[in-house]
DRENLUM-593307 format. One record per residue: x negated, z, y negated of N, C-alpha, C in turn; residue in three letters. Coordinates in steps of 0.02 Angstrom, whole numbers, plus 50000, padded with zeros to 5 digits. Layout:
N
XZYXZYXZYALA...
END
This chain:
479
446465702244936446865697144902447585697444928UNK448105696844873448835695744892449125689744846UNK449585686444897450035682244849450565683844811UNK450625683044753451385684644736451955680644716UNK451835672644718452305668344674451885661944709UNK452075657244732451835650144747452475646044709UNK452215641044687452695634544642452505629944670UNK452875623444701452745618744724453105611244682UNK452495607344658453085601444616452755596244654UNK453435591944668453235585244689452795586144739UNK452905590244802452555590644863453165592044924UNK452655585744958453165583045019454065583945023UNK454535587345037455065587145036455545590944941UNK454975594344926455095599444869455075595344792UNK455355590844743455505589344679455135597144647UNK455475603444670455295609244636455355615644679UNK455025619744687455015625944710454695632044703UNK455015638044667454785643544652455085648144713UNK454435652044735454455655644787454075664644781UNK454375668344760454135674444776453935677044836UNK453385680844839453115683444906453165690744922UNK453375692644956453195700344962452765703644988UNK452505706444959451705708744947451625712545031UNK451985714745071451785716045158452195710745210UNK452455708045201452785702945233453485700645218UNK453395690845207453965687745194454045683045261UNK454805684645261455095678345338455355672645285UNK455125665145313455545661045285456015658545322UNK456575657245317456935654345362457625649745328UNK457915643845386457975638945353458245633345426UNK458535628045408458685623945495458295619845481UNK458075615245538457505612045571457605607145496UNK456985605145476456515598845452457105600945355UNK456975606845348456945610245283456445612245240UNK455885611945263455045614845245454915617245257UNK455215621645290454715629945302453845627845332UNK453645625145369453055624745373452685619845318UNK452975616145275452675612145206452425619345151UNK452825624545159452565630845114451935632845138UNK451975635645204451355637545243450775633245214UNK450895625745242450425622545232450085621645143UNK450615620745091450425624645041450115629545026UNK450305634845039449905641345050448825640045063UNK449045637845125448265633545149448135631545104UNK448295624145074447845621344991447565626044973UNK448005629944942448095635844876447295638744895UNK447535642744960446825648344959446045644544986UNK446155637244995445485633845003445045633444954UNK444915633744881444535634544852444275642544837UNK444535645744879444055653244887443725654944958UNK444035649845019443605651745064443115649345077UNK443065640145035442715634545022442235636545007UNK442155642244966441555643844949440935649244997UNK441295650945043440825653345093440515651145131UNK439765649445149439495644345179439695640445243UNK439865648845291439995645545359440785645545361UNK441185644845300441775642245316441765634745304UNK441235628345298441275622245296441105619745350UNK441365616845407441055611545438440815605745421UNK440395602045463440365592645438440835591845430UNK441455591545475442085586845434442425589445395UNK442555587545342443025591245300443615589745302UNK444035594545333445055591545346445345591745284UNK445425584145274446005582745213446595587845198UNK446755591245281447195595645272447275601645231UNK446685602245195446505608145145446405605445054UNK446595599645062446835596244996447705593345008UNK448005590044942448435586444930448295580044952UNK448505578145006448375571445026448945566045011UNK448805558344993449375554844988450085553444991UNK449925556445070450845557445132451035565445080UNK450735569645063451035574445046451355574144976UNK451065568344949451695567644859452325566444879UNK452745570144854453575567344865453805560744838UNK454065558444886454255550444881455095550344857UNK455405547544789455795547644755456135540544761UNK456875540544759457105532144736457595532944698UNK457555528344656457795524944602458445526544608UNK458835530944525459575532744538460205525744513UNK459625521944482460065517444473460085510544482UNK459355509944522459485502544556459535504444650UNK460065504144672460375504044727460365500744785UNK459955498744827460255492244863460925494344916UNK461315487644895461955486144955461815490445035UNK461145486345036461035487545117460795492945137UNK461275497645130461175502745169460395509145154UNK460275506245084459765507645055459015503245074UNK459115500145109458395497845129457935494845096UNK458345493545042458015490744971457615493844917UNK458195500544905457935504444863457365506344832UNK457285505444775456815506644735456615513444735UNK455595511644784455525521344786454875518944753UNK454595526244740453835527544679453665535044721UNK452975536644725452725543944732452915547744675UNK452925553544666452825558344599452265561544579UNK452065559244524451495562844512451695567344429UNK451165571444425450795576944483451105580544533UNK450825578944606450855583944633450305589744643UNK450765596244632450355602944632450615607344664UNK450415611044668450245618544719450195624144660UNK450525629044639450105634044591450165639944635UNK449845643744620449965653144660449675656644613UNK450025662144597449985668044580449605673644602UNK449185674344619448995679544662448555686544627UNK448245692444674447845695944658447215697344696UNK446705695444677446045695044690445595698744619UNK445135700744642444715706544625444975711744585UNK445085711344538445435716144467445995716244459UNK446395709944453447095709144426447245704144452UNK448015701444426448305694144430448195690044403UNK448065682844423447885679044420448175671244412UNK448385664744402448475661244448447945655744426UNK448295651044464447765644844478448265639244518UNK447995633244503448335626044544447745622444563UNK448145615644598447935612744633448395607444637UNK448255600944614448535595544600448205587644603UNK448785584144615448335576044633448925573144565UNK448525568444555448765565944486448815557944496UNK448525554344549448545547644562448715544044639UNK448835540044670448635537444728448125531444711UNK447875529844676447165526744676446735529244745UNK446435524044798446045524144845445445531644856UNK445225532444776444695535844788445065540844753UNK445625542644721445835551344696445675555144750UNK445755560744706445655566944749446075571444716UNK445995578344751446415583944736445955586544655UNK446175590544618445965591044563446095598744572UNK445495603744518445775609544517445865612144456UNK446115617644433446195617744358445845624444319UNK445665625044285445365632644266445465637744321UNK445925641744316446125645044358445735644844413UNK445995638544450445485637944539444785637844543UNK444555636444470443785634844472443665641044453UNK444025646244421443845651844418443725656444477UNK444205654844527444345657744587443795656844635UNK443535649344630442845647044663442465653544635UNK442375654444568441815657844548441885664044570UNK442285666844577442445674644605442225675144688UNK442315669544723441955669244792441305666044812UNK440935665544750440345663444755439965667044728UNK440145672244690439775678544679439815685344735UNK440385683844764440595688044844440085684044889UNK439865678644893439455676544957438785677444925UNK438435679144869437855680844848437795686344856UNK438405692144830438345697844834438015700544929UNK438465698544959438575700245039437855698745078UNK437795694045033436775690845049436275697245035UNK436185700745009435905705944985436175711145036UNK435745712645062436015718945138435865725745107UNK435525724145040435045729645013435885735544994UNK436425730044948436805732044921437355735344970UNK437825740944937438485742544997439155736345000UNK439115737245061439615731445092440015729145074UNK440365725945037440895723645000441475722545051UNK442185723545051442975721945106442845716145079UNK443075710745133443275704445103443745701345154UNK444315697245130444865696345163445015692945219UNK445275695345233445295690345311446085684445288UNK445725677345323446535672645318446365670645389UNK446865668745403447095664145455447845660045451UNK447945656745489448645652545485448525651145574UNK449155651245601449265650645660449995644745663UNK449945638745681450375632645664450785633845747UNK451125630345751451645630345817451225625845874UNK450685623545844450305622745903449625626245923UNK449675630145917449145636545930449185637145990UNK449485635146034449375633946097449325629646142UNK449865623046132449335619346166449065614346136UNK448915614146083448575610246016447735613846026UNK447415614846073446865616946069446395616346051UNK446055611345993445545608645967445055612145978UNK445145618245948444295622245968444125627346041UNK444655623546070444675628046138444105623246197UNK443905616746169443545614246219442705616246203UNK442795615246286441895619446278441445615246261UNK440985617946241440285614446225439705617446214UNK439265614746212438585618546212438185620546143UNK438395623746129437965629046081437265626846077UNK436985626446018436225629045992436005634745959UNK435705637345939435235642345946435465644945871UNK435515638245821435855640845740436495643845726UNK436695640445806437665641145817437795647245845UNK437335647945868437425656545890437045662045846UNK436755658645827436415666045780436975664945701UNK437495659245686437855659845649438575663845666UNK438675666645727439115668845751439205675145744UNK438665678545702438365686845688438295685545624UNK438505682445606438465682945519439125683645483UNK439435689045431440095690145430440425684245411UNK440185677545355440645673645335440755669345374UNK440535668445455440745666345523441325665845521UNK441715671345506442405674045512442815671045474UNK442785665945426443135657045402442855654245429UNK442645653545470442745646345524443395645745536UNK443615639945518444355638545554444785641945534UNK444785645945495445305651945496445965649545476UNK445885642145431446555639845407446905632545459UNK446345635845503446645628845565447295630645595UNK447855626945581448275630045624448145629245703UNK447765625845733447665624145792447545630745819UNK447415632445890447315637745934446415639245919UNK446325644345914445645648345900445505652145951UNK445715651546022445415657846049444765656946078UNK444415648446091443835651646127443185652446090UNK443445651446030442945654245976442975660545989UNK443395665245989443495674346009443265674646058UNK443885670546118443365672546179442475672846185UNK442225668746152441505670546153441175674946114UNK441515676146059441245682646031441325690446047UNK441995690646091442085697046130441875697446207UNK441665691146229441255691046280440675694646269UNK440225690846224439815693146190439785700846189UNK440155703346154440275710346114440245717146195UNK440775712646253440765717546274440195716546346UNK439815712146358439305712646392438815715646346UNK438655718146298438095721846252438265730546282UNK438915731246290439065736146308439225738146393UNK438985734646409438965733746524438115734946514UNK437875730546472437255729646467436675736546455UNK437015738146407436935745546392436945751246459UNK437615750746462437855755246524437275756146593UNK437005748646594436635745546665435935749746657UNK435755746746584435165750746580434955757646591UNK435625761846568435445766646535435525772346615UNK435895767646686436095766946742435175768446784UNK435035763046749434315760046781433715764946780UNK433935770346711433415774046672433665781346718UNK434075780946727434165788046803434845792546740UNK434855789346713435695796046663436045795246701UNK436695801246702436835804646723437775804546694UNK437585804246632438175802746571438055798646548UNK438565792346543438135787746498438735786246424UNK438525789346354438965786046307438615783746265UNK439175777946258438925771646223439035772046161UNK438545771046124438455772246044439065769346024UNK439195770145952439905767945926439825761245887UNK439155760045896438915752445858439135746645923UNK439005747945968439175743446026439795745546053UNK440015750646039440965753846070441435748846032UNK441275749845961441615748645917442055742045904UNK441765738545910442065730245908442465726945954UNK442335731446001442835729646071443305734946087UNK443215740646051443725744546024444225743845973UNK444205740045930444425735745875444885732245890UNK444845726745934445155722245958445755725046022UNK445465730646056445865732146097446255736346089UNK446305739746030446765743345994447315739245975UNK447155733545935447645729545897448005725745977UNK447735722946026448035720746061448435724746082UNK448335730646110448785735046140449315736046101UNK449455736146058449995737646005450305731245988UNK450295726445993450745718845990450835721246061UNK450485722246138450835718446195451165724546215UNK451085730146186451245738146210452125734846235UNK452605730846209453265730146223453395727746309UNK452865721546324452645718246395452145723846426UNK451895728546409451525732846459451005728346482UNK450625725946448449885722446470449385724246422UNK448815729246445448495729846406447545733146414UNK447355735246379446585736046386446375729046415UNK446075723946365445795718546371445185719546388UNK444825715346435444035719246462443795711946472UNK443295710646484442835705046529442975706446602UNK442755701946633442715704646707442235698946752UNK441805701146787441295696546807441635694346880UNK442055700146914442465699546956442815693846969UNK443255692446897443835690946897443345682746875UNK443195678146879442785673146878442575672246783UNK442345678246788441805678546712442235678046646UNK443035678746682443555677246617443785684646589UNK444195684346546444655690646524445245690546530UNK445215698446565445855699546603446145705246556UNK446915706246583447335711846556447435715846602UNK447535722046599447855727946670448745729146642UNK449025728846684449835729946699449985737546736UNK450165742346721450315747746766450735745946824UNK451015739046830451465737546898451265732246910UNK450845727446888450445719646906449845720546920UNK449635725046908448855724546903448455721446861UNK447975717546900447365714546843447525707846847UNK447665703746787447685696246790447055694446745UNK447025687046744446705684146725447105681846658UNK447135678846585447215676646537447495671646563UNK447355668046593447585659546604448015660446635UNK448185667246673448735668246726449485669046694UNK449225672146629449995674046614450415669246574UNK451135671946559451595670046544451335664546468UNK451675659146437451365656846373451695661946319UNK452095666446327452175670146264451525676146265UNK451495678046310450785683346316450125681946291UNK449975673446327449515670646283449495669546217UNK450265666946181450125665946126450045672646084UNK450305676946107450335683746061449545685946071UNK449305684246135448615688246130448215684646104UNK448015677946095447465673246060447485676845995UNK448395674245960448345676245885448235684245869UNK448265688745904448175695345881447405697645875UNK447335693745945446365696745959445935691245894UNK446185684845884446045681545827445915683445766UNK446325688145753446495692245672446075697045673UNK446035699345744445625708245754445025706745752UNK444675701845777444045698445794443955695645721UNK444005693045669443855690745609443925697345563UNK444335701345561444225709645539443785711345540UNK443625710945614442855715345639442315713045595UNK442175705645619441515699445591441545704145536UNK441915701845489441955702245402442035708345386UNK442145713445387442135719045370441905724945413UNK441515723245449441075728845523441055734845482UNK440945734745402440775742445389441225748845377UNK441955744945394442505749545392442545750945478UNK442075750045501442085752445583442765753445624UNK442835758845630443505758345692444215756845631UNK444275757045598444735754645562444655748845517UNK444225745745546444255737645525444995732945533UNK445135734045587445895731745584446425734245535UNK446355740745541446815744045488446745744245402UNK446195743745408446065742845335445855736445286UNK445725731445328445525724345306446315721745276UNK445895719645211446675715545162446575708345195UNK447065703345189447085697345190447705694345182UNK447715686745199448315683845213448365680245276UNK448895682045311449005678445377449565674745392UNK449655667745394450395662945393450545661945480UNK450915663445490451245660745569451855656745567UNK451665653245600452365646945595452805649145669UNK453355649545658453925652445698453575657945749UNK453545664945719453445670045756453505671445800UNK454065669145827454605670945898454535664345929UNK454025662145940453775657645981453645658846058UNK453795657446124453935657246158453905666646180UNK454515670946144454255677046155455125676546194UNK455175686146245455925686346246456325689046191UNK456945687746172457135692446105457195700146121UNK457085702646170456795710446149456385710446120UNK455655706446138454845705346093455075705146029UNK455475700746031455615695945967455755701845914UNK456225708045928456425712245890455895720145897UNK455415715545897454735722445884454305717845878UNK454075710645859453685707445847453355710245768UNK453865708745728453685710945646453465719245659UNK453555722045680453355729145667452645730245713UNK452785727545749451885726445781451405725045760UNK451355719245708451155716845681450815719745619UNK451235721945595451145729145516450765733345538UNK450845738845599450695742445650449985740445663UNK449735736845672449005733645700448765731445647UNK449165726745596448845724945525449245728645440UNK449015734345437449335736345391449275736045329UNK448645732345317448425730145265448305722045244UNK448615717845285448735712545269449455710445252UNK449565703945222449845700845198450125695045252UNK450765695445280451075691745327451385686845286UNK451545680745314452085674845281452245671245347UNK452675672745358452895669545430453465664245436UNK453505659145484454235658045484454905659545543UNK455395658745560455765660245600456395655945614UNK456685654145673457405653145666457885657945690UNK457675665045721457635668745758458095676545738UNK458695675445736459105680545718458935691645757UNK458755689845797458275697345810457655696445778UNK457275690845739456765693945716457145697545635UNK457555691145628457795692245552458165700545542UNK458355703045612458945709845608458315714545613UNK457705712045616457355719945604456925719845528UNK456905715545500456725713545435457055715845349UNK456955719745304457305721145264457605713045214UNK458185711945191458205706745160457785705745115UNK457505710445069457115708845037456565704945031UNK456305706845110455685700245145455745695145166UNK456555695245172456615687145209456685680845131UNK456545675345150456765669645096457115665345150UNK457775662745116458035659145153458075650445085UNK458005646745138457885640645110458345636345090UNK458595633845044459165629445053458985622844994UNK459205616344995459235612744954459825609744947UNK460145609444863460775607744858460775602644797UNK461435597844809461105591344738461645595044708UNK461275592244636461615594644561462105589344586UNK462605589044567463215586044553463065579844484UNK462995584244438462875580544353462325574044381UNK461625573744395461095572144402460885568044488UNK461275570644525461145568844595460315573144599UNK460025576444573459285580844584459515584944661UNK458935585844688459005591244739458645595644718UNK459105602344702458765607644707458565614944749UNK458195614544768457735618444813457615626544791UNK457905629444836457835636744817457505641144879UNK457125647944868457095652044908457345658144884UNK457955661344901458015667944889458135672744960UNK457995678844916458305682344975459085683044998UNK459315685245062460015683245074460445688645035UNK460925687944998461315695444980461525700845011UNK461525698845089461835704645107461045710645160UNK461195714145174460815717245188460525714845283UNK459835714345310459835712045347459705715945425UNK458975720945388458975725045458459255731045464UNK459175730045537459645734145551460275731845614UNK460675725545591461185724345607461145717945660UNK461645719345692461865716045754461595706345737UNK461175705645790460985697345768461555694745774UNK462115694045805462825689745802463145691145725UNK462965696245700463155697345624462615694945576UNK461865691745598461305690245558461415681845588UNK461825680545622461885673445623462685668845596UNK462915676345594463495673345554463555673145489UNK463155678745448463295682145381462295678345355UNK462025677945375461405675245354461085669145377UNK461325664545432461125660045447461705654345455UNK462355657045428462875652145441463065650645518UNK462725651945559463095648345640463395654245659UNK464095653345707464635655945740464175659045785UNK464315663445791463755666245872464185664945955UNK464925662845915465355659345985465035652045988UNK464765649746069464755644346068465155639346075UNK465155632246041465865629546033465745623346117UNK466155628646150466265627046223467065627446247UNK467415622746307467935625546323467965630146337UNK467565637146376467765642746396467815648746343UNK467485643946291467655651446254468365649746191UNK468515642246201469285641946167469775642046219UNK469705643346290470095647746335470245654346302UNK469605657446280469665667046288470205666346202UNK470015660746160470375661246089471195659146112UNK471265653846144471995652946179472525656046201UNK472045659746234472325667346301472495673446246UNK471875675446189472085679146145472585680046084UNK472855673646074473255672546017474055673446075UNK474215671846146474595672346179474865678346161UNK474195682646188474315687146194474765692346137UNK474335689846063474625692946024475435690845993UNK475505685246025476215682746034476575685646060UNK476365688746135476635690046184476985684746235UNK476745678246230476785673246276476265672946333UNK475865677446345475235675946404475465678146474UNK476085679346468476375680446549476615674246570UNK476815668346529477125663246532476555657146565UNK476935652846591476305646146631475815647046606UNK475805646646531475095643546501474625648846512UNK474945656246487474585661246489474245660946583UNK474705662046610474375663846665473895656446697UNK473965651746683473385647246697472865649646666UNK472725650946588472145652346553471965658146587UNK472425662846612472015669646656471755664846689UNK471885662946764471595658946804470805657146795UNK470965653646729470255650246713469605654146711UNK469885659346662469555664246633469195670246678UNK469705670446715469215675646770468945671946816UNK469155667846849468585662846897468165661346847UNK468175659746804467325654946750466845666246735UNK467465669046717466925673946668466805681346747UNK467345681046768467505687546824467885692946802UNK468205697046848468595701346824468205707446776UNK467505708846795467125713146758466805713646692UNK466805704946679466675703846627466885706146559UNK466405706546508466655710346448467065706546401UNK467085699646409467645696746382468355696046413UNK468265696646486469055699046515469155705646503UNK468825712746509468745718546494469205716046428UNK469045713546383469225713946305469955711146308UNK470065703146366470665704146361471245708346386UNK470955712046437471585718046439471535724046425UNK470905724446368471105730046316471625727146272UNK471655720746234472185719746198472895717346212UNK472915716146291473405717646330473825724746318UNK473545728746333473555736446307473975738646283UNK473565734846213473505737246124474145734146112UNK474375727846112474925726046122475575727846147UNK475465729346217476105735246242476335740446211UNK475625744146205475715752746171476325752046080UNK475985743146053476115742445997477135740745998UNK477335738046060477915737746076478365741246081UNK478085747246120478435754346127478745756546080UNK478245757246028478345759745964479225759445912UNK479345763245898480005763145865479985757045820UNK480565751845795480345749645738480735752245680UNK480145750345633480495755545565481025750745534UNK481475756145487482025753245466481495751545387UNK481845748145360481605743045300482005747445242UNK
END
């Protein structure tokens, strides 16, 4: 499955929004409390009536968060009754319908389908429309089909969504005790929607299934130890799945040099990483950008595996899906930051990314074409806000982030500080030729005690010190 077009009316901040997707990865980006995660969460609605239909993607509770809920209709006021005070009066109403539509491609061709609430009455609900009920039907003949072991294996997609609290938002990270249905449901491929659209943190659901995975394979080893061999290799049915996962990890953390994820009974029964200059840590030990990159990667690789085991060692590589991450460059350094997106492709090359960012090195390695940048502007005529995503005009990767934050994100990449309207002060002197004078030589003063003589912004001012002299010398021409 791929998306190609989501429309949003009358949901949460959006009157209207048409959004193209790009079919291997779109960045949205945009300044704080613009939507970018109201799309994501859109997105979620959208693809819930296809995962809805797989058994073990339902828990008992069902999260409203996978319908149109109340808080999410856009709340409107009145253009022409006004109050004095400061608005507090103002005449507001919900909008209805609110809907969700997507475009997408699932089994044969394109498709779309919505998803809409039409009332706030106590007992409404989300409504679906041909389309989505069609979409139900296309994944309820995929979970009959997949029932039949008799038949060959069907790909089926992997989603997930990873929200900005995937880390310490841990809902399914607390332990508990398992029964006997709960574990024998953990070997069954449509396991692999559990949760998948939780943005919350998922890892100790993984952690126990690659625990799992790779004591089958110690286990093996012990026996086969016990039986007097000599060589011991381990079939590719038990290699495989913990080969899977440790492939894809290694290739997100390959930039930090932490890698081959293992169990360790040693290390107090947890999972550790090896460092060629740290050694062996423990998971809990490291940095929170390490963690977060490794939950969500081994997350994606580990639901690959579940759901599609029959593409074996290239389960990662070959599994389609959709995967949403809310600000990518989440506690990473911006070197990471500018090999994050290509890691990602690299380990998942057959899925479908939608990410968001505020993050000018993620945006400079990104073609414009993938990025959507967000903006809402009022009609003038109407007072309407209208809401756009396009891509930016000018071209993106590639180029210097101080040029992807000036030319694509609007901010100065000078910060607006006294020391750096010293270095603008000192430079216009200069090109005066007043910086030998009091003022000038105080702003030196400043400038090299605050920056140092080595610095590349003093460096710069007596290159144009220089440039200036050399420009003096010069004959002047007659007119």
């Amino acid at each position: 499955m791929k998306l190609e077009k989501i429309t949003l009316e009358n949901f949460r901040c959006y009157q209207h929004l048409d959004i193209d997707l790009h079919s291997n990865i779109t960045v949205l980006t945009a300044n704080n409390g613009q939507g970018k995660t109201s799309i994501l969460d859109a997105i979620r609605i959208a693809l819930w009536p296809f995962i809805s239909q797989f058994d073990l993607a339902k828990t008992a509770y069902a999260d409203p968060a996978n319908t149109i809920i109340i808080d999410d209709v856009k709340i409107s006021k009145s253009a022409e009754q006004r109050s004095p005070i400061f608005g507090a009066l103002d005449e507001m109403a919900r909008q209805f319908p609110s809907s969700i539509t997507a475009v997408g491609c699932y089994k044969t061709g394109i498709s779309s389908w919505q998803r809409y609430r039409d009332s706030e009455a106590k007992k409404s609900q989300t409504k679906d429309d041909v389309g989505a009920k069609a979409l139900k039907d296309s994944a309820s003949e995929l979970q009959s089909t997949i029932r039949n072991l008799s038949l060959p294996p069907r790909t089926l997609p992997v989603f997930g969504y990873y929200g900005t609290g995937r880390l310490w938002r841990e809902k399914r990270l607390m332990d508990g005790k398992k029964g006997a249905k709960e574990r024998n449901n953990e070997q069954i491929r449509t396991f692999a929607y559990r949760d998948c659209l939780d943005p919350a943190s998922s890892f100790k659901q993984f952690q126990d299934w690659f625990t799992s995975a790779y004591l089958k394979v110690m286990e093996y080893q012990i026996k086969q130890l016990e039986d007097g061999a000599t060589f011991i290799e381990v079939p590719n049915e038990l290699r495989r799945p913990v080969k899977v996962v440790q492939d894809a990890v290694n290739e997100v953390l390959k930039p930090v040099g932490w890698q081959n994820l293992q169990y360790s009974e040693k290390y107090d029964k947890s999972l550790v990483l090896k460092h060629p200059n740290h050694g062996v840590m423990k998971i809990s030990q490291l940095s929170d950008g390490i963690k977060n990159m490794l939950a969500m990667i081994a997350d994606i690789a580990y639901r690959c595996v579940l759901l599609n085991g029959h593409l074996q060692d290239q389960a990662a590589k070959q599994s389609p899906g959709v995967v949403m991450i809310d600000e990518v460059d989440m506690h990473l350094h911006p070197q990471w930051q500018q090999t994050v997106i290509a890691s990602l492709r690299q380990a998942f090359p057959n899925i479908q990314f939608i990410v968001t960012t505020h993050s000018p090195q993620v945006l400079s390695t990104v073609p414009a074409e993938s990025i959507r940048v967000i903006k809402h502007e009022v009609d003038i005529n109407t007072d309407e806000i209208i809401s756009t995503a396009n891509p930016p005009t000018k071209q993106s990767r590639g180029v210097a982030s101080a040029d992807v934050m000036a030319e694509l994100q609007l901010v100065d990449p000078i910060p607006d500080v006294e020391e750096a309207y010293w270095l603008t002060q000192y430079k216009q002197l200069v090109t005066q030729h007043g910086h030998e004078n009091v003022q000038g030589n105080l702003l030196k003063e400043k400038i090299i005690e605050h920056f140092g003589e080595s610095h590349q912004e003093w460096l710069e001012c007596e290159r144009l010190i220089r440039l200036q002299a050399m420009k003096a010398k010069l004959p002047k021409r007659n007119n």
